[in-house]
N, CA, C and O atoms as a GROMACS GRO file, in nm:
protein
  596
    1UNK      N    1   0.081  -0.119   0.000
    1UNK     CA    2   0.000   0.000   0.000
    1UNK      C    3   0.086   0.127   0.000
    1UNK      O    4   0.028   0.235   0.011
    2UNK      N    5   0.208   0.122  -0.010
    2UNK     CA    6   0.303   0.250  -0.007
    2UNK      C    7   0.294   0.301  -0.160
    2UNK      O    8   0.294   0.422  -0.183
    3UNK      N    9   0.287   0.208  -0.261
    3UNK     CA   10   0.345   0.256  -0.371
    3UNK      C   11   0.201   0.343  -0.405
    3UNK      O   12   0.080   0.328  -0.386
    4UNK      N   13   0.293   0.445  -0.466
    4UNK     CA   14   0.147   0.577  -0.512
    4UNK      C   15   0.104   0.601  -0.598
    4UNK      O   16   0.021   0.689  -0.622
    5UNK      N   17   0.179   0.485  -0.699
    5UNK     CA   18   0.116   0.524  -0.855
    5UNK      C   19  -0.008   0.400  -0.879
    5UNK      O   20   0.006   0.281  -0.849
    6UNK      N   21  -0.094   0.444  -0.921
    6UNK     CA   22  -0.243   0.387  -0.971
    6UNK      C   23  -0.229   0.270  -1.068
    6UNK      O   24  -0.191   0.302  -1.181
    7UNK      N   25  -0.245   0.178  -1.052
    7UNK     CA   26  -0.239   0.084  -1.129
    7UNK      C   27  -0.401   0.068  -1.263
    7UNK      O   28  -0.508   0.128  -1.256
    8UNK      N   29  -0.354  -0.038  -1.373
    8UNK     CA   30  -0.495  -0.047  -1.456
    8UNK      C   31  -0.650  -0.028  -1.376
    8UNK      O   32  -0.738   0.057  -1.391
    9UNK      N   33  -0.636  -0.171  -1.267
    9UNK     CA   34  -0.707  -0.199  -1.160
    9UNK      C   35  -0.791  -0.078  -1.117
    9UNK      O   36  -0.912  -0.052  -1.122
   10UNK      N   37  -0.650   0.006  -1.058
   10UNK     CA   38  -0.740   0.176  -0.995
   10UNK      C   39  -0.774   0.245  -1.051
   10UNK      O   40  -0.866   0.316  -1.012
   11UNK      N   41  -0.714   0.262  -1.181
   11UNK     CA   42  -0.771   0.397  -1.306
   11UNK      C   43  -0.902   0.312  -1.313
   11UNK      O   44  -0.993   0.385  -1.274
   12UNK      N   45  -0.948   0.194  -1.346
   12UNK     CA   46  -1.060   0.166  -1.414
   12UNK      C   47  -1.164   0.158  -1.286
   12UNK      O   48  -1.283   0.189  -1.291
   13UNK      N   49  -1.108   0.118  -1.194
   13UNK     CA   50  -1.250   0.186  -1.021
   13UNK      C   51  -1.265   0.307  -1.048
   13UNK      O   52  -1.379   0.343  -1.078
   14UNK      N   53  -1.140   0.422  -1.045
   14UNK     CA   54  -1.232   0.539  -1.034
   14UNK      C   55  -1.270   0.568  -1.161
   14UNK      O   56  -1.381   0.619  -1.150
   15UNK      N   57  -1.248   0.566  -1.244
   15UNK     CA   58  -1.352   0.609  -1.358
   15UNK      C   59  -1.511   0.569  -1.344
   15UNK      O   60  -1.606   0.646  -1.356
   16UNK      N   61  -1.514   0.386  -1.307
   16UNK     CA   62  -1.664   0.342  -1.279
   16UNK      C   63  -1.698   0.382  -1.099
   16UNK      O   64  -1.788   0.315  -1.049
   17UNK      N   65  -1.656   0.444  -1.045
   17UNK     CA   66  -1.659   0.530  -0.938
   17UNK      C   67  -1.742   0.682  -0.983
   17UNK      O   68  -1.848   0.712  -0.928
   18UNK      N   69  -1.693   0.751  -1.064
   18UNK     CA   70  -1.732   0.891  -1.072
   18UNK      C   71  -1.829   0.852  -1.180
   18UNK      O   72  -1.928   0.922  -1.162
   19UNK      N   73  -1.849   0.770  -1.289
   19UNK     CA   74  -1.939   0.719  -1.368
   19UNK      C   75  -2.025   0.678  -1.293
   19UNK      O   76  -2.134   0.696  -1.348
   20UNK      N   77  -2.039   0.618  -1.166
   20UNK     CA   78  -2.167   0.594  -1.090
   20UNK      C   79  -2.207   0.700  -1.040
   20UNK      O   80  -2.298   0.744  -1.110
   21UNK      N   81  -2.184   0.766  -0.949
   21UNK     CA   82  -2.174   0.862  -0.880
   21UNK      C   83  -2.260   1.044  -0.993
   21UNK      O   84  -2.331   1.143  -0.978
   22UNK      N   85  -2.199   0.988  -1.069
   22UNK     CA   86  -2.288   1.128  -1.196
   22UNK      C   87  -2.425   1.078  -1.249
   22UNK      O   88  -2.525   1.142  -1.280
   23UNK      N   89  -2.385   0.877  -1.251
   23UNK     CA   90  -2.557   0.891  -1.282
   23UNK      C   91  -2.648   0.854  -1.181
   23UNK      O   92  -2.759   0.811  -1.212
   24UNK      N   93  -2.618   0.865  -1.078
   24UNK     CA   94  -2.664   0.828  -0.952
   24UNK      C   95  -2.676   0.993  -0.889
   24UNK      O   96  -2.740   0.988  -0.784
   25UNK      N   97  -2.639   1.119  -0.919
   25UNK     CA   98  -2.674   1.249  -0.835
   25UNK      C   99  -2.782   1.289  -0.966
   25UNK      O  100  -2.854   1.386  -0.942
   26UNK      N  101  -2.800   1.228  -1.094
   26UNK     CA  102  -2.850   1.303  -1.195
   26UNK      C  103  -2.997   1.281  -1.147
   26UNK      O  104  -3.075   1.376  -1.134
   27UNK      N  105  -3.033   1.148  -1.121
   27UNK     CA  106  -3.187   1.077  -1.083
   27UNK      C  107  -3.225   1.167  -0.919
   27UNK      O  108  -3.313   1.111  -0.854
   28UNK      N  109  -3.161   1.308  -0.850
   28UNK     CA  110  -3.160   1.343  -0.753
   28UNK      C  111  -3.215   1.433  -0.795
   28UNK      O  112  -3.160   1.504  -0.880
   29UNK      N  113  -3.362   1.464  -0.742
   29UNK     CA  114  -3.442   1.634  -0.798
   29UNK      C  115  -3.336   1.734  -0.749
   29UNK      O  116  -3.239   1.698  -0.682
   30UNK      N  117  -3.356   1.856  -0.782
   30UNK     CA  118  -3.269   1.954  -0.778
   30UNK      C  119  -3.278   2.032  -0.664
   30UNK      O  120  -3.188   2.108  -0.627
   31UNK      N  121  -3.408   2.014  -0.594
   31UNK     CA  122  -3.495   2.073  -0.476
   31UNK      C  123  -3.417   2.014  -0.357
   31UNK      O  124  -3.373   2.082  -0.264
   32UNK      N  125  -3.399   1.840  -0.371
   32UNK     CA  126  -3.304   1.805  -0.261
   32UNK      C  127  -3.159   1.800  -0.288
   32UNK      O  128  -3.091   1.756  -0.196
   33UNK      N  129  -3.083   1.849  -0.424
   33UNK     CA  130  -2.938   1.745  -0.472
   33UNK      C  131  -2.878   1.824  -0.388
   33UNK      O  132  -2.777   1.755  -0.369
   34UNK      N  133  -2.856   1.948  -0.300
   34UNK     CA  134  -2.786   2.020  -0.200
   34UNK      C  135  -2.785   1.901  -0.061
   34UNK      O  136  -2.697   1.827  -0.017
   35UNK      N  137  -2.927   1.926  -0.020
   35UNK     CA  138  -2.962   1.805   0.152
   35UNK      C  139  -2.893   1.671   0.096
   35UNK      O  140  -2.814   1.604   0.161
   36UNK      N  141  -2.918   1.654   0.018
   36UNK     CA  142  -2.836   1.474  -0.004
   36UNK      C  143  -2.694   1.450   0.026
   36UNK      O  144  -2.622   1.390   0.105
   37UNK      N  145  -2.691   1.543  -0.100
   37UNK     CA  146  -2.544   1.588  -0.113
   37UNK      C  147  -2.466   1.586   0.044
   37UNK      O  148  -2.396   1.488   0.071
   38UNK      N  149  -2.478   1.682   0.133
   38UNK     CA  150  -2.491   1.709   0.233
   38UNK      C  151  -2.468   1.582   0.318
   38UNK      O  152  -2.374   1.536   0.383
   39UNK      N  153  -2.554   1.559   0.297
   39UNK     CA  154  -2.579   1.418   0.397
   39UNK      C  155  -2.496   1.301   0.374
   39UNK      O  156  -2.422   1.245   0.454
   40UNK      N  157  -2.517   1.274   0.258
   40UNK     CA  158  -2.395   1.124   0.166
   40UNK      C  159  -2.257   1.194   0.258
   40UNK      O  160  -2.191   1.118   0.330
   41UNK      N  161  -2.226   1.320   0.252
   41UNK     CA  162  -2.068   1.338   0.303
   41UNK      C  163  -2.022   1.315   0.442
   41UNK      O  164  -1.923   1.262   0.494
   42UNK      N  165  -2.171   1.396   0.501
   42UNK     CA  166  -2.171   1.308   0.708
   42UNK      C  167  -2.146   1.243   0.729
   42UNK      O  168  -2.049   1.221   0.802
   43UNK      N  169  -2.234   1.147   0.663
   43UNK     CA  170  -2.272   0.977   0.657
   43UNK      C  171  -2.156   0.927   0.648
   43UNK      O  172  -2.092   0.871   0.737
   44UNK      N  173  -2.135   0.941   0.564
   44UNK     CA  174  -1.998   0.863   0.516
   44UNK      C  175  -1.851   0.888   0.608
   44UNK      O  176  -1.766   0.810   0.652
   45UNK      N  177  -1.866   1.003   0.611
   45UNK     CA  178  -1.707   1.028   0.799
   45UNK      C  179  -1.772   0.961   0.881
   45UNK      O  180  -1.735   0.849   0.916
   46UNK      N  181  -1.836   0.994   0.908
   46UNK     CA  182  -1.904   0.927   1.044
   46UNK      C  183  -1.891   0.764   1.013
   46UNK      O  184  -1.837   0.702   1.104
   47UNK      N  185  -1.924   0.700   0.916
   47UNK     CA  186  -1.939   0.556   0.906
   47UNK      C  187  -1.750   0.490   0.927
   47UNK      O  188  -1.716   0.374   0.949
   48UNK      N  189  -1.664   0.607   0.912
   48UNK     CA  190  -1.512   0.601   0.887
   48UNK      C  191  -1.508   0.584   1.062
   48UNK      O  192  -1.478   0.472   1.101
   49UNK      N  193  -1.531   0.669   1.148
   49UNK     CA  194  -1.506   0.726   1.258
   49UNK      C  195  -1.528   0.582   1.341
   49UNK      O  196  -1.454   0.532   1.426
   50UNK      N  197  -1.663   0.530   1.284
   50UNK     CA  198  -1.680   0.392   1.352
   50UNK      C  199  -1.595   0.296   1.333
   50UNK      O  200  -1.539   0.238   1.426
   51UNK      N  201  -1.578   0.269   1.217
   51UNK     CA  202  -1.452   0.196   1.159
   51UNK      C  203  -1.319   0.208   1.213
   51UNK      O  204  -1.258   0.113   1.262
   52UNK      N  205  -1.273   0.323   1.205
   52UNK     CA  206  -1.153   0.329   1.301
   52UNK      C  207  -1.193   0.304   1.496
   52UNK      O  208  -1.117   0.242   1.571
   53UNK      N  209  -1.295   0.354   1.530
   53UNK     CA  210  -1.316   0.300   1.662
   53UNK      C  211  -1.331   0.195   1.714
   53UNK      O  212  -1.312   0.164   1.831
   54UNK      N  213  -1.383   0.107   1.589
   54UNK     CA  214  -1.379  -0.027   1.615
   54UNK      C  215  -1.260  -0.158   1.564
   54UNK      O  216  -1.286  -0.278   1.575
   55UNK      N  217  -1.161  -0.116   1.520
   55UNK     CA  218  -1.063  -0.199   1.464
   55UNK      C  219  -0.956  -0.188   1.454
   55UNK      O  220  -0.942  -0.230   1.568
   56UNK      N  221  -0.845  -0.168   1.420
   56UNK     CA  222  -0.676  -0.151   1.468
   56UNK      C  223  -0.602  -0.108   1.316
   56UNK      O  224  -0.599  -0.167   1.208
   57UNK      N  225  -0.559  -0.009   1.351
   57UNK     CA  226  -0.460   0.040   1.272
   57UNK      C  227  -0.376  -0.079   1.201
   57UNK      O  228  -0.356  -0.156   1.295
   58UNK      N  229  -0.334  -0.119   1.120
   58UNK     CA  230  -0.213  -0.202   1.072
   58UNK      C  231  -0.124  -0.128   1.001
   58UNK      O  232  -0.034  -0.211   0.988
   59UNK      N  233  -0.082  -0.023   0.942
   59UNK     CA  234  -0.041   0.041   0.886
   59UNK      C  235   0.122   0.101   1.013
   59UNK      O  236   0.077   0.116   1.126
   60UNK      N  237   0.247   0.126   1.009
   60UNK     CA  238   0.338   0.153   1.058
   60UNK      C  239   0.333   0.330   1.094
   60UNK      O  240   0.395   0.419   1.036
   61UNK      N  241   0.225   0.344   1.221
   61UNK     CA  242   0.240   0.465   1.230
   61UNK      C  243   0.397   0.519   1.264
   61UNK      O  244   0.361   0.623   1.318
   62UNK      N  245   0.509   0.523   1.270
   62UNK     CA  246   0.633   0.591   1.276
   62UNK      C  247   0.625   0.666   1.130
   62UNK      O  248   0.653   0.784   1.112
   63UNK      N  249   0.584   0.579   1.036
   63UNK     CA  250   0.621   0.638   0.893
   63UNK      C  251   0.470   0.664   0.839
   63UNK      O  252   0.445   0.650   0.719
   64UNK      N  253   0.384   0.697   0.920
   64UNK     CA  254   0.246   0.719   0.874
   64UNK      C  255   0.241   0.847   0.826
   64UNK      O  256   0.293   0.909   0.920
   65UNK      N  257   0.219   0.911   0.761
   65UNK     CA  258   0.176   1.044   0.699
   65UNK      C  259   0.083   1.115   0.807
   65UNK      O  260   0.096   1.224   0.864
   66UNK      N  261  -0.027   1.004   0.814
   66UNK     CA  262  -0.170   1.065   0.902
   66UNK      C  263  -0.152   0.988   1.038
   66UNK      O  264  -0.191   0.871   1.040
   67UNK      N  265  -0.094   1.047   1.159
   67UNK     CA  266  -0.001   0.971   1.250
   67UNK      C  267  -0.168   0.937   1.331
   67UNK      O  268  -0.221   0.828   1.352
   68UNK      N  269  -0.208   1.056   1.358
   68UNK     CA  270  -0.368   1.078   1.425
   68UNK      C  271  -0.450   0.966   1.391
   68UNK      O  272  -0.521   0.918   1.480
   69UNK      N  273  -0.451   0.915   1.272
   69UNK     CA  274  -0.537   0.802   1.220
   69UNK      C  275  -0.537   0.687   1.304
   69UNK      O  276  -0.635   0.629   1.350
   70UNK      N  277  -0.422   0.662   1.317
   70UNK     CA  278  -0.369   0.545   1.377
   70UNK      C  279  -0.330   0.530   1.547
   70UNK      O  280  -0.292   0.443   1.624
   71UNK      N  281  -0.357   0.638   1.549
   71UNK     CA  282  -0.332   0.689   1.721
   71UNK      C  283  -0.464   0.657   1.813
   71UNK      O  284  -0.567   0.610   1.766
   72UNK      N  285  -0.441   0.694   1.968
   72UNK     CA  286  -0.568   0.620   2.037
   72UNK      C  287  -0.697   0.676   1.995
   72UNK      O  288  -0.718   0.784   1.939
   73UNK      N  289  -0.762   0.603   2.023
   73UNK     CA  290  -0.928   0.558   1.995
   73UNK      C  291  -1.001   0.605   2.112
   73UNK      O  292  -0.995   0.534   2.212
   74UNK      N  293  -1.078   0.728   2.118
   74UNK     CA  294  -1.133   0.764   2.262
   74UNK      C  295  -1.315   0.799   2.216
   74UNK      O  296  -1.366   0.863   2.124
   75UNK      N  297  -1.358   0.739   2.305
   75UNK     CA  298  -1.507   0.722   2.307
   75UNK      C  299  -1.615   0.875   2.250
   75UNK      O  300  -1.714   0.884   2.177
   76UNK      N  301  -1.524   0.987   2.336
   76UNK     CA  302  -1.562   1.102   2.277
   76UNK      C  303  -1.562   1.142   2.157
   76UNK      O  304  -1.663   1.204   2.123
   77UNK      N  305  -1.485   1.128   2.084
   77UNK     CA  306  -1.458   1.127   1.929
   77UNK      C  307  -1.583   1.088   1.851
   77UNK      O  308  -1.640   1.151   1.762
   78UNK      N  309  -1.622   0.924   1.927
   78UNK     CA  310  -1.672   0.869   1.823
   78UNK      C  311  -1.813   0.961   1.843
   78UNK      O  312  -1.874   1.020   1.754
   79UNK      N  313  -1.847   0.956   1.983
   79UNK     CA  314  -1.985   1.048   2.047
   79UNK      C  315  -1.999   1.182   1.966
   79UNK      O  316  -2.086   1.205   1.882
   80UNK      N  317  -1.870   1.288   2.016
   80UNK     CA  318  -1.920   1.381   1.910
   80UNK      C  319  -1.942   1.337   1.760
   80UNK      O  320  -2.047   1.362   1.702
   81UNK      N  321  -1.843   1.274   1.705
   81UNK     CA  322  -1.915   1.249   1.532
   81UNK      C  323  -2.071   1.191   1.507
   81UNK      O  324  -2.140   1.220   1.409
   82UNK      N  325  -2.119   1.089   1.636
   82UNK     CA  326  -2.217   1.064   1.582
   82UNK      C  327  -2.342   1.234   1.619
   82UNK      O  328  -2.456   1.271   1.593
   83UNK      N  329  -2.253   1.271   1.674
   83UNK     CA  330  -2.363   1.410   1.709
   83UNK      C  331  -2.378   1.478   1.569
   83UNK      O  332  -2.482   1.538   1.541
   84UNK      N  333  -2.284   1.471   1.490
   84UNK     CA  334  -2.315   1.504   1.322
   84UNK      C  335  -2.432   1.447   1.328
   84UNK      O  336  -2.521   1.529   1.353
   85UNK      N  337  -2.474   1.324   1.314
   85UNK     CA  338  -2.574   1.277   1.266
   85UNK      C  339  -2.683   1.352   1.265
   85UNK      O  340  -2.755   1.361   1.166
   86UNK      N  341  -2.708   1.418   1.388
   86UNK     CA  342  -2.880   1.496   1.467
   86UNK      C  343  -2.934   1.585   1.297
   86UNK      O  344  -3.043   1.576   1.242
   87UNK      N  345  -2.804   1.668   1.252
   87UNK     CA  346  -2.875   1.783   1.167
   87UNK      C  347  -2.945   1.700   1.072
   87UNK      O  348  -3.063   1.730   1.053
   88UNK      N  349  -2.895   1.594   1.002
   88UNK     CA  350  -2.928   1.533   0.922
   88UNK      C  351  -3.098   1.487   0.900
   88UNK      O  352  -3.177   1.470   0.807
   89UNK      N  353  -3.097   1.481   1.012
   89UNK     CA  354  -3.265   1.470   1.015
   89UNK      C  355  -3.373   1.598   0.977
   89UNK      O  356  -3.490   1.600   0.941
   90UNK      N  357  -3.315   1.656   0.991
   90UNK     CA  358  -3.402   1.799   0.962
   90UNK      C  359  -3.291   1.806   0.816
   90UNK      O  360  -3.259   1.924   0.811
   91UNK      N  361  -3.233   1.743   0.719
   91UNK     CA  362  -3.197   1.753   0.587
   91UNK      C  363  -3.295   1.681   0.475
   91UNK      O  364  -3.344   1.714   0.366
   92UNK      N  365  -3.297   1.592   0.541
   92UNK     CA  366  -3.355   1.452   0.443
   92UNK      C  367  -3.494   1.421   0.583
   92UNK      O  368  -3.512   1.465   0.697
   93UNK      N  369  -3.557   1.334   0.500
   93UNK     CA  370  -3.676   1.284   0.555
   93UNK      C  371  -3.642   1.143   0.645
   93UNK      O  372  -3.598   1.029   0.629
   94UNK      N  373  -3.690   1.224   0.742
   94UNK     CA  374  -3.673   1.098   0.882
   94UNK      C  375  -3.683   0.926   0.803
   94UNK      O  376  -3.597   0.838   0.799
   95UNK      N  377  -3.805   0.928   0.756
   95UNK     CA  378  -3.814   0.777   0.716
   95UNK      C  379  -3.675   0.762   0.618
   95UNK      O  380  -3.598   0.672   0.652
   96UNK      N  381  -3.641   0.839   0.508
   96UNK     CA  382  -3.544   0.786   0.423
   96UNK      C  383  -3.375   0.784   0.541
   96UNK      O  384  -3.280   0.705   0.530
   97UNK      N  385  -3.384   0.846   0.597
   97UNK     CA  386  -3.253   0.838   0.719
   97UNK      C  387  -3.294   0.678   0.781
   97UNK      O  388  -3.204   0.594   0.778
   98UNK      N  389  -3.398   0.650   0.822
   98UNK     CA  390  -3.398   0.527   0.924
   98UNK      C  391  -3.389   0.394   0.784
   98UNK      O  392  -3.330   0.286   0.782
   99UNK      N  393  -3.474   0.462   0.680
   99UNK     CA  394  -3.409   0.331   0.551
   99UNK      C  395  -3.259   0.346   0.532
   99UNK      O  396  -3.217   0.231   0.522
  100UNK      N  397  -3.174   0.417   0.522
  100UNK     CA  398  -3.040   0.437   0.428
  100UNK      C  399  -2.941   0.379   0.556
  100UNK      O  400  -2.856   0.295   0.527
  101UNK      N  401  -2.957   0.439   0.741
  101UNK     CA  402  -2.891   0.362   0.788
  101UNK      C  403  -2.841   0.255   0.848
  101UNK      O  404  -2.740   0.240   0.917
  102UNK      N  405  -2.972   0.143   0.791
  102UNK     CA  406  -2.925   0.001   0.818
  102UNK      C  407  -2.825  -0.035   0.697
  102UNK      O  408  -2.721  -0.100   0.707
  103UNK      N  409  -2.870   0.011   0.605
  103UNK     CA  410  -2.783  -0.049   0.514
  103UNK      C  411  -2.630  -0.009   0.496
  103UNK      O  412  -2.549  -0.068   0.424
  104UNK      N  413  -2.606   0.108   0.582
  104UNK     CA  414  -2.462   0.181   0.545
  104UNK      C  415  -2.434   0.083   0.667
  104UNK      O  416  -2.314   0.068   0.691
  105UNK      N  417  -2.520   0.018   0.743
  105UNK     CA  418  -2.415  -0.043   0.869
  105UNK      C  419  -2.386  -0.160   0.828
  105UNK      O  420  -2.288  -0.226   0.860
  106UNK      N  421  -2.482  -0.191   0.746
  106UNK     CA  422  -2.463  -0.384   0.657
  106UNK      C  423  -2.301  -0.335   0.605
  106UNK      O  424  -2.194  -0.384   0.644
  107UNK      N  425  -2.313  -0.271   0.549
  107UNK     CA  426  -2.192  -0.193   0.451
  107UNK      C  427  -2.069  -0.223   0.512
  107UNK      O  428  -1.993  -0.312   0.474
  108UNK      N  429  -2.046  -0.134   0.628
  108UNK     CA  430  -1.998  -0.131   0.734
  108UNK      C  431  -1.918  -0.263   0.818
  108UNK      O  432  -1.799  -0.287   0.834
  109UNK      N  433  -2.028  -0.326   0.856
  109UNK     CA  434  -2.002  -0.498   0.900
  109UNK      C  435  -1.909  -0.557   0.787
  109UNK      O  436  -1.788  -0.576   0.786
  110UNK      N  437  -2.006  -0.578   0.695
  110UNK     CA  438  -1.915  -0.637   0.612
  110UNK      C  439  -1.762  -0.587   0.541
  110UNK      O  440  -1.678  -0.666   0.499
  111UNK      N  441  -1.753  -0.473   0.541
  111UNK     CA  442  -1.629  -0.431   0.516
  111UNK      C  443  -1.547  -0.426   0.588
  111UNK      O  444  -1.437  -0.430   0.534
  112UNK      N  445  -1.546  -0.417   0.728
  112UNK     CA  446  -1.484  -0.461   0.817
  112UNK      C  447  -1.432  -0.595   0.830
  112UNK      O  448  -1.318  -0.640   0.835
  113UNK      N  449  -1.544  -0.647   0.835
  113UNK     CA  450  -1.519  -0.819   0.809
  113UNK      C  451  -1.368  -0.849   0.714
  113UNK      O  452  -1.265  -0.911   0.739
  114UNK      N  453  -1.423  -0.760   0.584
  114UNK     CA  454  -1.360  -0.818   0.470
  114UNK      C  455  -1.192  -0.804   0.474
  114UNK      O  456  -1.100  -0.877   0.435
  115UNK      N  457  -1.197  -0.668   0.545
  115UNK     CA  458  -1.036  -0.595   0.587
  115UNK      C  459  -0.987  -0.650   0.655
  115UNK      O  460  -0.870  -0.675   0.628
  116UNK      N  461  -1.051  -0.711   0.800
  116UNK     CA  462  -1.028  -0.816   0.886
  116UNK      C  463  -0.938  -0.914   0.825
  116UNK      O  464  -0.820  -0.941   0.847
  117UNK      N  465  -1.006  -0.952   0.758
  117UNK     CA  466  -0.987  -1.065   0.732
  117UNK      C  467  -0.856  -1.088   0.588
  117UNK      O  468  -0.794  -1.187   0.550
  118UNK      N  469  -0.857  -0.953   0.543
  118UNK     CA  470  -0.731  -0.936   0.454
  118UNK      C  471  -0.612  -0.846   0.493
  118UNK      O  472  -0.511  -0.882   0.433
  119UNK      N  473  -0.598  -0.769   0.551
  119UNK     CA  474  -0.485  -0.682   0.636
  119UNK      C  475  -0.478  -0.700   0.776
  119UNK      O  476  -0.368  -0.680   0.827
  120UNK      N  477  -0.621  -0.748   0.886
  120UNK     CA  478  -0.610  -0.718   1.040
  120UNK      C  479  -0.655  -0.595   1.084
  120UNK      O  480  -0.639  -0.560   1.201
  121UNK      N  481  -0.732  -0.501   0.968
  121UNK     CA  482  -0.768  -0.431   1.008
  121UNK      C  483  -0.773  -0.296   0.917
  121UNK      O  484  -0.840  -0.304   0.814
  122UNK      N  485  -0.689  -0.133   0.955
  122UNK     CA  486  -0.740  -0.044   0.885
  122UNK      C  487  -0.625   0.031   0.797
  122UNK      O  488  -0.537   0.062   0.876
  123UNK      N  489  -0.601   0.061   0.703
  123UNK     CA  490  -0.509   0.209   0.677
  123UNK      C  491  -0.601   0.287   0.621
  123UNK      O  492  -0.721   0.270   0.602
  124UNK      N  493  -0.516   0.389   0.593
  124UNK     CA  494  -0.591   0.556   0.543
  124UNK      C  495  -0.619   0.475   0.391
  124UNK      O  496  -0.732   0.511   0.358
  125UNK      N  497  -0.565   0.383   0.287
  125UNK     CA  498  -0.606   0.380   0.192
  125UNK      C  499  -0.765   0.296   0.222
  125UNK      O  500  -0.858   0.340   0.155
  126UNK      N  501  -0.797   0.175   0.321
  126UNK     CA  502  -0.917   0.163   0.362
  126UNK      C  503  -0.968   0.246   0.390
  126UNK      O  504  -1.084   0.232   0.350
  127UNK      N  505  -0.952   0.367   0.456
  127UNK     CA  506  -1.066   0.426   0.464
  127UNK      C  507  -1.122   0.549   0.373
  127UNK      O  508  -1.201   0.637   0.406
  128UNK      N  509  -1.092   0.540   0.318
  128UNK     CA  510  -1.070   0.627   0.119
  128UNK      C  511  -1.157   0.528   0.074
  128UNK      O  512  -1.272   0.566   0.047
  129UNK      N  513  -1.132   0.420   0.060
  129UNK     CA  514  -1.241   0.328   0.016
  129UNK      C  515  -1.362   0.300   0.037
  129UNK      O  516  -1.450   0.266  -0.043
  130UNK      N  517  -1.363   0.320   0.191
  130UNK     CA  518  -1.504   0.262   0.248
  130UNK      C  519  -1.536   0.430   0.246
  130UNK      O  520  -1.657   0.449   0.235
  131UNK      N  521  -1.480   0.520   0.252
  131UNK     CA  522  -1.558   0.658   0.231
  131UNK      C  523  -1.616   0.682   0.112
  131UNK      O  524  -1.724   0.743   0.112
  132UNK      N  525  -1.549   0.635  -0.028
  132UNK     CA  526  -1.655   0.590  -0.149
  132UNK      C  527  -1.741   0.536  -0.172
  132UNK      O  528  -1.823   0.571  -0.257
  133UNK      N  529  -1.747   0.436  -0.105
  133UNK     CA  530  -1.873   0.299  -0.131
  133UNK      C  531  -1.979   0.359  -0.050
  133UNK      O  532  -2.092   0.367  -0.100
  134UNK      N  533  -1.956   0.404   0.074
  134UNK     CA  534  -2.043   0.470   0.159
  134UNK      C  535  -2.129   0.591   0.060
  134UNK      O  536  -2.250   0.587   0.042
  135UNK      N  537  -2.050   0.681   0.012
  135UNK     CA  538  -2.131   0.782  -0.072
  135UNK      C  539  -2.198   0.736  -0.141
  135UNK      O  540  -2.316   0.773  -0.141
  136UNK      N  541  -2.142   0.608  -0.252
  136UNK     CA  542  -2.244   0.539  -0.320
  136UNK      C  543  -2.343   0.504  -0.295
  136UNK      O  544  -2.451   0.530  -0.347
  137UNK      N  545  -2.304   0.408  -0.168
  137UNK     CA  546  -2.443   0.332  -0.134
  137UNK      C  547  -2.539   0.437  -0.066
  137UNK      O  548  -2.659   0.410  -0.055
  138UNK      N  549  -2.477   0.584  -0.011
  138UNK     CA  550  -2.605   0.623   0.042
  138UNK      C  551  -2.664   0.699  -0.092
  138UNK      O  552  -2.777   0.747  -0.084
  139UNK      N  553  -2.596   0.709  -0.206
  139UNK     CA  554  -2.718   0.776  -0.320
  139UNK      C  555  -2.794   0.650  -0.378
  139UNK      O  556  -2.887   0.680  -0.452
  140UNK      N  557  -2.774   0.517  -0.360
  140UNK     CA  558  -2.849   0.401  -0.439
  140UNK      C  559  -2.968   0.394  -0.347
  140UNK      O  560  -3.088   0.388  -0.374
  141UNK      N  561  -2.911   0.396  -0.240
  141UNK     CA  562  -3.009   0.357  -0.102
  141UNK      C  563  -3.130   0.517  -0.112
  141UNK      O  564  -3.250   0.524  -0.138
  142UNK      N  565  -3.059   0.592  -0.087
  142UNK     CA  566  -3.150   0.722  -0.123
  142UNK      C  567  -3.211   0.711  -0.229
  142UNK      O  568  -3.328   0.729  -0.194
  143UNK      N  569  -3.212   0.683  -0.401
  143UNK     CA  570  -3.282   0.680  -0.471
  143UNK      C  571  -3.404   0.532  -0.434
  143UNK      O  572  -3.525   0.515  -0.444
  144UNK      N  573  -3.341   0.489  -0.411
  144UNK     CA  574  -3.420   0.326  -0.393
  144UNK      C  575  -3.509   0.370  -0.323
  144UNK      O  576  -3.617   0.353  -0.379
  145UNK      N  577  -3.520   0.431  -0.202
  145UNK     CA  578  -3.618   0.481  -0.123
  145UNK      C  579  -3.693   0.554  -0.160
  145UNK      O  580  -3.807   0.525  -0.122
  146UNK      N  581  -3.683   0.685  -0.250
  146UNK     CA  582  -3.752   0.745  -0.342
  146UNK      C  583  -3.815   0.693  -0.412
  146UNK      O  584  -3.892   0.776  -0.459
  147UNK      N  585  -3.837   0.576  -0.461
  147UNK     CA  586  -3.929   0.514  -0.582
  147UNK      C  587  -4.017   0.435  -0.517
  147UNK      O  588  -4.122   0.393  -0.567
  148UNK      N  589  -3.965   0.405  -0.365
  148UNK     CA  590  -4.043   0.314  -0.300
  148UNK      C  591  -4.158   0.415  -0.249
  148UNK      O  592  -4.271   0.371  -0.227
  149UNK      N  593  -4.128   0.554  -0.230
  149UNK     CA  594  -4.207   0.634  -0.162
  149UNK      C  595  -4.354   0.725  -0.274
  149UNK      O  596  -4.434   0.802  -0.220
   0.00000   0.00000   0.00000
């Protein structure tokens, strides 16, 4: 994970990364694409904040860039971030918040799991990752809910 140049692999994620992501804000009326907007970016630190509170650095903080990342884990942190959450409700509609955050926690579980189970845990390039998928899934999950409504 040191080396910094992008391989085929990564050029072709983020391209189908920002290719999702444009046709996934386009299906967003224009009345809410600000509150969403908004919200997908909370959501998504906050879903990081848990992630790091709940799992272990593996990455060599001496030579870490982001030393803080990897440094202790204190309960307050995670408390104030989830206090982000409160505005959010007065952004988006209560029911589409209680649909979008089971699924960012399915998200969540399982990506954890998956890191678990392939590094032991977290670096800053995991959490770049799971901060993408998170945006995603909360505009799929947000539209999905919209059609249901």
């Amino acid at each position: 994970m040191k080396d910094s140049r992008i391989g085929t692999y990564g050029a072709v994620g983020l391209c189908l990364l920002f290719l999702s992501k444009y046709v996934l804000l386009q299906d967003i009326s224009v009345s809410l694409f600000p509150k969403v907007l908004i919200a997908a970016q909370v959501l998504s630190r906050v879903i990081l904040v848990i992630l790091i509170y709940t799992s272990q650095y593996v990455g060599n903080i001496e030579v870490s860039k982001a030393k803080a990342v990897g440094g202790k884990k204190s309960l307050s942190t995670l408390v104030v971030s989830m206090l982000w959450l409160v505005p959010l409700f007065f952004l988006i509609e209560i029911k589409a918040f209680l649909f979008i955050i089971p699924i960012q926690l399915i998200l969540l579980v399982y990506f954890r799991y998956y890191i678990h189970k392939k590094i032991g845990g977290y670096t800053g390039d995991v959490l770049g990752a799971l901060q993408q998928l998170s945006e995603v899934f909360f505009y799929v999950s947000f539209l999905i809910f919209a059609a249901i409504q």
